[in-house]
N, C-alpha and C positions, 0 to 999 in steps of 0.2 A: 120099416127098416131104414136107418139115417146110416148114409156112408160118408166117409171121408171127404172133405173138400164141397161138398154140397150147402147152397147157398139157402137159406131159410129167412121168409120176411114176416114181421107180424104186422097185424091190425094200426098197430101201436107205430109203426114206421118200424123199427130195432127191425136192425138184420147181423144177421151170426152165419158165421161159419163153421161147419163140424169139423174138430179137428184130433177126434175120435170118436168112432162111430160104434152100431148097436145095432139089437134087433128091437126095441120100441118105438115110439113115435113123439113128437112134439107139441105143443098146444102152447096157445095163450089162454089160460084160463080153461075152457070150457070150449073155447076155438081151438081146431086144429091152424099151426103154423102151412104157411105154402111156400113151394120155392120159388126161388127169385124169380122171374119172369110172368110167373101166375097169380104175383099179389091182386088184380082185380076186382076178384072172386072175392073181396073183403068189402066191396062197396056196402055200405049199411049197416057194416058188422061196428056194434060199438067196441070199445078199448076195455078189457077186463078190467073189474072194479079192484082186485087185489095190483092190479099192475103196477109196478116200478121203474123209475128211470133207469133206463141201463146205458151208461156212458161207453162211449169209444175205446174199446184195446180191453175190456174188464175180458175177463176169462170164467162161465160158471161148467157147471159139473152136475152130474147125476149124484144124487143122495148115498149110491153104492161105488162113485168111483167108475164105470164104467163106460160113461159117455162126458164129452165135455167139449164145449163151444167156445171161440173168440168172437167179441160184438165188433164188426165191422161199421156200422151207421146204428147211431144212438138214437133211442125210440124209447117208448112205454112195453112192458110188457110184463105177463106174470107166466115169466117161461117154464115149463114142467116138460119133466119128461117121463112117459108113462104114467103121465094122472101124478104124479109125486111133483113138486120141488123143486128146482133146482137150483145149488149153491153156489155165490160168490167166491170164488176160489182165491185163497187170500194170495199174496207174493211170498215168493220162499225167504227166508230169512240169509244174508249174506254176511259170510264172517267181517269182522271189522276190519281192514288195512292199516292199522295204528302200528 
């Protein structure tokens, strides 16, 4: 279970913050994610071969909407949650001020 607020690092360096949470779990790839303070436990672990750059401030999402992260420190990673995907959430679109 990911709650609110809880800090998440991967292999990759990327660390995110939950800023809606759920009852599944996170992974890089085929690695489970660890939270902030226990990244360690990665020593050896290579970088998931699907992995992607994930830049500062990007915001992804669960495939159903349900769960969704802000990347605090940009790293590699091929973020899933629940073995699924997770999506780049694009910016909302703002009316024009013309």
């Amino acid at each position: 279970m990911v709650k609110t607020g809880q800090r998440y690092v991967s292999p990759g360096g990327a660390e995110m913050v939950v800023t809606k949470g759920g009852d599944g779990d996170f992974s890089d790839g085929e690695t489970p994610l660890q939270l902030k303070g226990s990244e360690a436990s990665f020593e050896g672990v290579e970088v998931s071969s699907g992995a992607i750059d994930m830049a500062l401030g990007k915001r992804f999402t669960s495939a159903d909407g349900s769960v969704s992260v802000l990347v605090t420190k940009a790293g590699r990673c091929d973020l899933r949650y629940g073995g699924e995907p997770m999506e780049l959430q694009q910016p909302k679109e703002l009316p024009s001020s013309d």
